[in-house]
N, CA, C and O atoms as a MOPAC input file, in Angstrom:
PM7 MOZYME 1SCF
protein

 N    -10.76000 1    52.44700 1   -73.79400 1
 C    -10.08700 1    53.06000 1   -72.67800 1
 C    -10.89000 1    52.88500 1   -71.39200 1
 O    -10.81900 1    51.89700 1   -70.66100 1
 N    -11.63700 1    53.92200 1   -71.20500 1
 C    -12.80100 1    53.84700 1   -69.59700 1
 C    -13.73000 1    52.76800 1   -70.16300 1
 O    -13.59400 1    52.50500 1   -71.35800 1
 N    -14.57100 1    52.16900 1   -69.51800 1
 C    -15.62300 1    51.74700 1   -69.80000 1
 C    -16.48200 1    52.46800 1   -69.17500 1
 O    -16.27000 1    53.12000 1   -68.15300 1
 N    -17.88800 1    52.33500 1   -70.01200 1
 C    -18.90600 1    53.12000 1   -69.39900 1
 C    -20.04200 1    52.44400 1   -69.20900 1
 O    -20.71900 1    52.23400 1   -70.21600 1
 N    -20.56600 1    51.90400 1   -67.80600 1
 C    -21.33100 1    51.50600 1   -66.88600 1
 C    -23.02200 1    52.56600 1   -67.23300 1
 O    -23.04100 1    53.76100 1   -67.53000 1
 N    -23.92700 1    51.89000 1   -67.11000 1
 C    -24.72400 1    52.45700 1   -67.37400 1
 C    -25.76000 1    52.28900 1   -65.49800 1
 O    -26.52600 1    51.45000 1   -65.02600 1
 N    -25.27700 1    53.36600 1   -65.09600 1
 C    -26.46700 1    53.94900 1   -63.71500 1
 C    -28.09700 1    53.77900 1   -63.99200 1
 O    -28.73000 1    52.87200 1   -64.53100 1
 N    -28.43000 1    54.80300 1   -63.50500 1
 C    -29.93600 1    55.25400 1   -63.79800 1
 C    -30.04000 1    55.34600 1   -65.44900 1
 O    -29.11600 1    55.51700 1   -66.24400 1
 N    -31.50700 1    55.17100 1   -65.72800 1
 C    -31.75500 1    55.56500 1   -67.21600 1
 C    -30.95100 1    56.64100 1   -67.25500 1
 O    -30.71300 1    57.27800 1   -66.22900 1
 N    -30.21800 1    57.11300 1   -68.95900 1
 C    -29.85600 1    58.17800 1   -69.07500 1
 C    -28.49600 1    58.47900 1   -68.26500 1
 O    -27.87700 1    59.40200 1   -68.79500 1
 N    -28.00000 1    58.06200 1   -67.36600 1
 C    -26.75800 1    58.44100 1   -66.52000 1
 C    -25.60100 1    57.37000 1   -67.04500 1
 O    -25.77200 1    56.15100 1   -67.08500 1
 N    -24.31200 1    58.11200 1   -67.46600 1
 C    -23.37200 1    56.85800 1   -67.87700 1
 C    -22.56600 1    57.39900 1   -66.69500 1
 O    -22.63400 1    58.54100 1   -66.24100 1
 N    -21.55000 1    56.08400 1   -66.13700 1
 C    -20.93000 1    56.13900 1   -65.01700 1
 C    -19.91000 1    55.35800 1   -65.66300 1
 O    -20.05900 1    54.25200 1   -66.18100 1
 N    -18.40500 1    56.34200 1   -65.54500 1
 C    -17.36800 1    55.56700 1   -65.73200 1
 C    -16.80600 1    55.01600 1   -64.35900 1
 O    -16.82000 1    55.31200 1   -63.16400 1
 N    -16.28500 1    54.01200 1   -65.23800 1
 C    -14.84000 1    52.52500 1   -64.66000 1
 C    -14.09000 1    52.89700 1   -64.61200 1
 O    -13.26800 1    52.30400 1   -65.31000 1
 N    -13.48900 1    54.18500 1   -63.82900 1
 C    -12.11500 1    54.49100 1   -64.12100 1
 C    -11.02600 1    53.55900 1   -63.55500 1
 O     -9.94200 1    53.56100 1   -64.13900 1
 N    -11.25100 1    52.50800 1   -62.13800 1
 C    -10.36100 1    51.81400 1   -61.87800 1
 C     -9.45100 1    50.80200 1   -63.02900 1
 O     -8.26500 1    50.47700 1   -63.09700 1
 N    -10.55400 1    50.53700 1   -63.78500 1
 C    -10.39300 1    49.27700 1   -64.47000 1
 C     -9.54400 1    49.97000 1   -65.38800 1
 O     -8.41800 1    49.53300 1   -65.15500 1
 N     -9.47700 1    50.79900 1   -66.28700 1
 C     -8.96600 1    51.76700 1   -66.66900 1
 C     -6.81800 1    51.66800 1   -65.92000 1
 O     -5.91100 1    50.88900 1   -66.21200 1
 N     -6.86600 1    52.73800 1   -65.05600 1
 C     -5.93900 1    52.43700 1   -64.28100 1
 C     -5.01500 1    50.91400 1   -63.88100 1
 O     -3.79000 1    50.80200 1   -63.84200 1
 N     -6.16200 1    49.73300 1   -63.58500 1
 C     -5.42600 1    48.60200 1   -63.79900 1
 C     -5.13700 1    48.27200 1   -65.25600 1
 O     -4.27800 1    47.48500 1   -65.65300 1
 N     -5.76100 1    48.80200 1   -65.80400 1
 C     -5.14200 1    47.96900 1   -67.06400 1
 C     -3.58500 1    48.64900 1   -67.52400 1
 O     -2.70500 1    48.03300 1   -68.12500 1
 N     -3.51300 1    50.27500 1   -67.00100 1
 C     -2.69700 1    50.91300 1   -67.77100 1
 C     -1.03300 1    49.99100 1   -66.54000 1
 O      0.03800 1    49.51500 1   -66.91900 1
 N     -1.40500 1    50.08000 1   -65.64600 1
 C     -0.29800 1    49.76200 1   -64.75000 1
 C     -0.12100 1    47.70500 1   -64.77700 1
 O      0.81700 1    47.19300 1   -64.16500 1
 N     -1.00200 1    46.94500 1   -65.44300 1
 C     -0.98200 1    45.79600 1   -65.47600 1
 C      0.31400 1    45.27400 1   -65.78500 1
 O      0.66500 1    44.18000 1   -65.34300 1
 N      1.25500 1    46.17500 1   -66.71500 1
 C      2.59200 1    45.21600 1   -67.04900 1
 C      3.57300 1    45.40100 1   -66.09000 1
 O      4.36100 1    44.56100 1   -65.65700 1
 N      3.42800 1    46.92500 1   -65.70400 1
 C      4.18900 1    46.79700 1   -64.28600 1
 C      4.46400 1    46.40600 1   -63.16300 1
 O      5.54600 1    46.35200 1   -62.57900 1
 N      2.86200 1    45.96500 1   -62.68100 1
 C      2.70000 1    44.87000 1   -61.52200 1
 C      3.07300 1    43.84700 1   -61.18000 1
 O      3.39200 1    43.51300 1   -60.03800 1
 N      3.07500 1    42.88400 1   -62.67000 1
 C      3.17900 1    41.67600 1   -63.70000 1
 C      4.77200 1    41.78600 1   -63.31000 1
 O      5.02100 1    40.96400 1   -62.42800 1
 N      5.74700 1    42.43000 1   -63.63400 1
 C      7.10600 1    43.00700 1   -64.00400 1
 C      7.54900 1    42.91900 1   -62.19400 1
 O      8.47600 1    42.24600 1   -61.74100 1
 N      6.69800 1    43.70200 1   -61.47500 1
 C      7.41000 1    43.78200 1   -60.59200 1
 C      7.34200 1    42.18700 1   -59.66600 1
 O      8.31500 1    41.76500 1   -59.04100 1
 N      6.18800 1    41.55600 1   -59.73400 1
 C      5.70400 1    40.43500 1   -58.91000 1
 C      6.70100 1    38.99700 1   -59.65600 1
 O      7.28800 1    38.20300 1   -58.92100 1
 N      6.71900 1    38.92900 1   -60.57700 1
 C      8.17900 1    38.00900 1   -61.40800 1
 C      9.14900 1    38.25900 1   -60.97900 1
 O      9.75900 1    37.29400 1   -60.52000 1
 N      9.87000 1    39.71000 1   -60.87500 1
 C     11.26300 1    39.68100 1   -60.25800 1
 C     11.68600 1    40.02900 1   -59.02400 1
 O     12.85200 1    39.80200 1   -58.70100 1
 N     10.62000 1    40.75200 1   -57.98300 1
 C     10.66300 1    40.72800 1   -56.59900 1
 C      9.79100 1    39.94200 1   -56.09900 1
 O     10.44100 1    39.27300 1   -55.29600 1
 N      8.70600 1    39.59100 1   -56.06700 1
 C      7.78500 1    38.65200 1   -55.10000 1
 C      7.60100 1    37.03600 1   -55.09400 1
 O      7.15100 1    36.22500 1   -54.28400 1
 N      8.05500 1    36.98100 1   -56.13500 1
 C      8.06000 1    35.05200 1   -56.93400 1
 C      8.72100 1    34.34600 1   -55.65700 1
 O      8.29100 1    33.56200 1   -54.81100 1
 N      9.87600 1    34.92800 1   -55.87300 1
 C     11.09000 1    34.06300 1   -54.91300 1
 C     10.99700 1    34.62700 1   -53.34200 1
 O     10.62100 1    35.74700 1   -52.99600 1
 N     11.39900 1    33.64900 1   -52.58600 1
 C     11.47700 1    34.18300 1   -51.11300 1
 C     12.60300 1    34.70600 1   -50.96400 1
 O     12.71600 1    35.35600 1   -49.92500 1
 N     13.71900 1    34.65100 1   -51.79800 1
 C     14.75800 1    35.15000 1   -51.60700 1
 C     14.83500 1    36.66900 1   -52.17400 1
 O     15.50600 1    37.57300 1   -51.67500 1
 N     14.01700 1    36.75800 1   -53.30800 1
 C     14.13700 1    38.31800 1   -53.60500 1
 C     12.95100 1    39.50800 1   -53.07600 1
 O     12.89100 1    40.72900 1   -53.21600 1
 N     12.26100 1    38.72400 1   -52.55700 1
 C     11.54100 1    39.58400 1   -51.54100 1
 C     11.55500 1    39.58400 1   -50.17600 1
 O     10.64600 1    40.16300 1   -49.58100 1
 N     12.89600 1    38.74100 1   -49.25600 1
 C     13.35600 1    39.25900 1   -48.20700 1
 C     14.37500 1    40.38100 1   -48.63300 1
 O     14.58900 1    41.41100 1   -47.99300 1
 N     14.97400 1    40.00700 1   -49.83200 1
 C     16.36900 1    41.24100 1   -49.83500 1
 C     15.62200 1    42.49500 1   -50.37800 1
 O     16.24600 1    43.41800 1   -49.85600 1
 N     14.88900 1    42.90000 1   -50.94000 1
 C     13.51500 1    43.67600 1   -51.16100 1
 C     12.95000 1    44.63600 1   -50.08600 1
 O     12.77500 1    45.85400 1   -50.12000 1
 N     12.67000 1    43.51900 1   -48.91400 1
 C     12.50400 1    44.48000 1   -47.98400 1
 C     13.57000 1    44.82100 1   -47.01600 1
 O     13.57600 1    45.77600 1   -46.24000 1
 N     14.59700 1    43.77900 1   -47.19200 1
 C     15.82400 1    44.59600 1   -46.18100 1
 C     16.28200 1    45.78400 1   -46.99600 1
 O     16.66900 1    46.67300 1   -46.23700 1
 N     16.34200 1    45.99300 1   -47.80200 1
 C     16.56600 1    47.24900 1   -49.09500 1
 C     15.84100 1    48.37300 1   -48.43000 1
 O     16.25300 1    49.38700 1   -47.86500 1
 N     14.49300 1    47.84600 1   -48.68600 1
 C     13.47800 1    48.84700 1   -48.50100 1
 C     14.01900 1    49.43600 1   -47.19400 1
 O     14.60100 1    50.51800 1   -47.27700 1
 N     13.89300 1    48.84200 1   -45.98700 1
 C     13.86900 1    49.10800 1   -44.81300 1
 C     15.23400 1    50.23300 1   -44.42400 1
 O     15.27600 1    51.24100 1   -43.71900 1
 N     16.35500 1    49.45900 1   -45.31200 1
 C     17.63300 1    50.24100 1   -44.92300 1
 C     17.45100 1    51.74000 1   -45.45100 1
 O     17.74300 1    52.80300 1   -44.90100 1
 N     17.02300 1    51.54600 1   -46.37500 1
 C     17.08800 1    53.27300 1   -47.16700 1
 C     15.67300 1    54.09800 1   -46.81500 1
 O     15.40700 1    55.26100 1   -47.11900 1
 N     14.86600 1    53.15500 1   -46.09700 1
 C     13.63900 1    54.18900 1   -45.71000 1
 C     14.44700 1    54.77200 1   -44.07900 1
 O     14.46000 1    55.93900 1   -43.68800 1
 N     14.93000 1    53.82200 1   -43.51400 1
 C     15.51600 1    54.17500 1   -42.67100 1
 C     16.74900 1    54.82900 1   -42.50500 1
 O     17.04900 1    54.88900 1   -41.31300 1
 N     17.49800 1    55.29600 1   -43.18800 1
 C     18.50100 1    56.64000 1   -43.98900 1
 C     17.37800 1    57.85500 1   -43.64100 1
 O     17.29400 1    58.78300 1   -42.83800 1
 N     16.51400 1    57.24600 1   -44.80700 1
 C     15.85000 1    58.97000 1   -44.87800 1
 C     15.26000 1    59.49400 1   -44.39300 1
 O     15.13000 1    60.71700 1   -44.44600 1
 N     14.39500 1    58.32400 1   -43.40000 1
 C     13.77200 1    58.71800 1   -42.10500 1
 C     14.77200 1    59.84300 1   -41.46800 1
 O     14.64800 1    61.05500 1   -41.29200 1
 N     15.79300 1    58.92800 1   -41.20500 1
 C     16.81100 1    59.54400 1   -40.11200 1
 C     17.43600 1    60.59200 1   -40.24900 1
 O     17.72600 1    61.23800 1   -39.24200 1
 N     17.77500 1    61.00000 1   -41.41500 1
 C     18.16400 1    62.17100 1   -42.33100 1
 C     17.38700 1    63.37900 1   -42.13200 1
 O     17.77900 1    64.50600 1   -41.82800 1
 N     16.03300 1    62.88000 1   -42.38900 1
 C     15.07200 1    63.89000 1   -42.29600 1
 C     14.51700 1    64.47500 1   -40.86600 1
 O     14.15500 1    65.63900 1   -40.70000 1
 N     14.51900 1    63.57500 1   -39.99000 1
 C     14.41000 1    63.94400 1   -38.68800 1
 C     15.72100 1    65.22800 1   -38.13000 1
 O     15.56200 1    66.35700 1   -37.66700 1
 N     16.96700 1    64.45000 1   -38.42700 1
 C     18.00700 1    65.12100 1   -38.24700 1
 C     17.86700 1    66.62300 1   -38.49700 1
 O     17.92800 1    67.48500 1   -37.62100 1
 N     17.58900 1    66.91300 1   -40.36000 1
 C     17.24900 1    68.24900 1   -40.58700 1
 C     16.10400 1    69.08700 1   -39.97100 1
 O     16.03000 1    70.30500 1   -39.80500 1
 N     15.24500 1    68.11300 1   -39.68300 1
 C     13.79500 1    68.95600 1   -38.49400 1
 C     14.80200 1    69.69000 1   -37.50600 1
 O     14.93500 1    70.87300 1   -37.19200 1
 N     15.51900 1    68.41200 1   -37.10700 1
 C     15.41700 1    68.49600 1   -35.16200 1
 C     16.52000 1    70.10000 1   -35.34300 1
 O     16.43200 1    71.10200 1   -34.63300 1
 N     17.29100 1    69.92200 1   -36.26800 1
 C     18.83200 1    71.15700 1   -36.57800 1
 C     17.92000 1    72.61600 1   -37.08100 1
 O     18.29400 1    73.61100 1   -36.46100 1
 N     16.87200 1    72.86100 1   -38.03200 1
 C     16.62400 1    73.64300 1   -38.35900 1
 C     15.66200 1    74.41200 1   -36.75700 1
 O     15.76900 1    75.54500 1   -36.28700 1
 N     14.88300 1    73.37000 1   -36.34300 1
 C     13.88400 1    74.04900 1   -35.32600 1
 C     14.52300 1    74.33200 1   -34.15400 1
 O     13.94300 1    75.05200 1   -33.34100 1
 N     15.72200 1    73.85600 1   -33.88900 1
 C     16.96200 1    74.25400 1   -32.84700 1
 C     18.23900 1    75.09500 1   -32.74000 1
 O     19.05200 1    75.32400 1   -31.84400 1
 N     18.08700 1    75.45800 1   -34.00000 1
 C     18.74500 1    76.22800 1   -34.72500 1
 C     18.97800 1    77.45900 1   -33.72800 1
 O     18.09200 1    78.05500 1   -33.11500 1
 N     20.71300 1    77.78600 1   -33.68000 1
 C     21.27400 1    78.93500 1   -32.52900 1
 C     21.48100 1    78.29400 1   -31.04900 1
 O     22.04200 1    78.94700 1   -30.16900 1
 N     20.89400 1    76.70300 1   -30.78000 1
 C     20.48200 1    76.67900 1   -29.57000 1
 C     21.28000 1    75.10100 1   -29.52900 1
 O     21.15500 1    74.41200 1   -28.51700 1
 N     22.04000 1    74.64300 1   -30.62700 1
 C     22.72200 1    73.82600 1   -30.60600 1
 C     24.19500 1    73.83100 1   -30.06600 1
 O     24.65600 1    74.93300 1   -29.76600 1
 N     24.87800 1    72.87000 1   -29.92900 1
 C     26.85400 1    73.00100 1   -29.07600 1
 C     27.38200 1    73.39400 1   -30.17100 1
 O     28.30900 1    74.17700 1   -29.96600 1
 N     27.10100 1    73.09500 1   -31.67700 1
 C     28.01200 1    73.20700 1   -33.07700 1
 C     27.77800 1    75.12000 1   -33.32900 1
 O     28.66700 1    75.76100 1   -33.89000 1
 N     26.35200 1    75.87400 1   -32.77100 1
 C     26.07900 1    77.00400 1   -33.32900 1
 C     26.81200 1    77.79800 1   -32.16100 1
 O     27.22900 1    78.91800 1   -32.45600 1
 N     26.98900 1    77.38900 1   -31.01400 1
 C     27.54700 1    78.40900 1   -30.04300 1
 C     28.49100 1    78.19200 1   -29.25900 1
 O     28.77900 1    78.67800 1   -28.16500 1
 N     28.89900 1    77.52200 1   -29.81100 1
 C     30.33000 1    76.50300 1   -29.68300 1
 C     31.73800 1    78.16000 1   -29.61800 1
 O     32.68800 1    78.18000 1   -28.83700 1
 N     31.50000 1    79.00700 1   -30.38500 1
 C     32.63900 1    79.62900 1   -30.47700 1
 C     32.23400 1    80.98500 1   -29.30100 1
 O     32.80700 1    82.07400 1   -29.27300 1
 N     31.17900 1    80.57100 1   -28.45800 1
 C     30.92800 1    81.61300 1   -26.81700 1
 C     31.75900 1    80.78300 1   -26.25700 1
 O     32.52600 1    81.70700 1   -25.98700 1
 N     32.19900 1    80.04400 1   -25.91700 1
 C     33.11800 1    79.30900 1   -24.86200 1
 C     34.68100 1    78.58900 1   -25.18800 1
 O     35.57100 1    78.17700 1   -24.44500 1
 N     34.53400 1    78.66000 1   -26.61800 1
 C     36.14700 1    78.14800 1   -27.05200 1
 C     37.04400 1    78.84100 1   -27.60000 1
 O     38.09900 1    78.42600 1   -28.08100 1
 N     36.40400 1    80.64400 1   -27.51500 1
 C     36.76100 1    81.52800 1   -28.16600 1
 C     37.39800 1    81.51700 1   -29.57600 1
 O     38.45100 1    82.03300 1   -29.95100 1
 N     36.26100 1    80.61600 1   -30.42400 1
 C     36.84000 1    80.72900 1   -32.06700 1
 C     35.70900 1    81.09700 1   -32.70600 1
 O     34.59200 1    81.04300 1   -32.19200 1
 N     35.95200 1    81.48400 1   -33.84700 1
 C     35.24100 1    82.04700 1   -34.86900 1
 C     33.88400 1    80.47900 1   -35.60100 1
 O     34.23900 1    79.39300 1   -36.05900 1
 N     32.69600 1    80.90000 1   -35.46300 1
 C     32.34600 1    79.83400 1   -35.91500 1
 C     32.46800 1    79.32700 1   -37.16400 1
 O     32.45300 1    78.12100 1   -37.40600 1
 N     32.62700 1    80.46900 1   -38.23600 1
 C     33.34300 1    80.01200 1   -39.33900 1
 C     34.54200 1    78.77400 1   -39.85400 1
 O     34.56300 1    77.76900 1   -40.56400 1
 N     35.38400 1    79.49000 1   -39.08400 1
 C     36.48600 1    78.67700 1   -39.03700 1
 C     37.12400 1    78.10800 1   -37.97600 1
 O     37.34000 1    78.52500 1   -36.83800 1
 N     37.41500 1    77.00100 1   -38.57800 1
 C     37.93700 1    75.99800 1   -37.02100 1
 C     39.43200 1    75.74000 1   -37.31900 1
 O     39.84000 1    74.99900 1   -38.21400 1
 N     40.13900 1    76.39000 1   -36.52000 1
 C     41.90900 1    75.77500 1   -36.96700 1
 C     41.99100 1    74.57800 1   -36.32000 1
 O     41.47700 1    74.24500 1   -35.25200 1
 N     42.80900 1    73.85200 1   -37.20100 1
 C     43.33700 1    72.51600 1   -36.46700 1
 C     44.94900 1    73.26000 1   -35.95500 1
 O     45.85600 1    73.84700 1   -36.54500 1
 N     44.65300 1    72.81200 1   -34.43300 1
 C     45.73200 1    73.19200 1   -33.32300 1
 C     47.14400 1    72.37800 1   -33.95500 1
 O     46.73600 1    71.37600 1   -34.54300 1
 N     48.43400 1    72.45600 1   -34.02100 1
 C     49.52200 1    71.86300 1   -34.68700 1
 C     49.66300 1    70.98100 1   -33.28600 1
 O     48.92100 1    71.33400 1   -32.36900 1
 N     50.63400 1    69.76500 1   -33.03000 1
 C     50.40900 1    69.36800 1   -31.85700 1
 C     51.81700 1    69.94900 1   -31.09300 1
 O     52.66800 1    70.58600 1   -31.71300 1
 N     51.89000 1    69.71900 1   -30.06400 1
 C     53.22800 1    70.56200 1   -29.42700 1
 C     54.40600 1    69.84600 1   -29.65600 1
 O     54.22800 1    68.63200 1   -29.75300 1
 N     55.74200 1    70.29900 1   -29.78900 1
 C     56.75300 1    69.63800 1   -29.77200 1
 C     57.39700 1    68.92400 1   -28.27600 1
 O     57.02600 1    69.60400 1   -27.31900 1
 N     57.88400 1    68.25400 1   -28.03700 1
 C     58.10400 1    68.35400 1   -26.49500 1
 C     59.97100 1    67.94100 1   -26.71600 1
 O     60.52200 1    67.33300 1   -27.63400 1
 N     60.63900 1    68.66000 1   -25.27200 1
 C     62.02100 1    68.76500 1   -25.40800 1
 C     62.58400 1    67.43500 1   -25.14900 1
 O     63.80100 1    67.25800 1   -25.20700 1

């Protein structure tokens, strides 16, 4: 498993890296064959990456910016000036005309 490196007389010093690479070696192996080999599957790899880091980036900012603004947004006080309930929003029927 670890190997153990021998320090000073008397002091054993583990290898834990080596350890760690070995345990993750087939996965690396696994991932570098079917995303990194080809130029084609490691541009679509990182346009992947990029699109969905950039979702959750944006997602997550969104919920910052709504929670720390919270009361002080047009959606929270929206019903001081349009006189409706913020609960509920009726959809207006449209008018008939003669």
């Amino acid at each position: 498993m670890t190997d153990i490196l021998q320090g000073k007389p008397g002091q054993k010093v583990y290898n834990i890296s080596s350890n760690i690479r070995d345990r993750f070696k087939g996965t690396g192996d696994l991932i570098y064959r079917n995303v990194f080999r080809r130029t084609s599957t490691f541009v679509l790899a990182i346009a992947l990456g990029a699109f969905f880091f950039e979702r959750a980036f944006d997602k997550t900012g969104n919920e910052i910016f709504e929670r720390w603004n919270k009361g002080k947004l047009w959606k929270d006080i929206r019903h001081n000036y349009e006189g409706k309930t913020p609960a509920v929003e009726e959809e207006e029927a449209p008018e008939e005309s003669e």
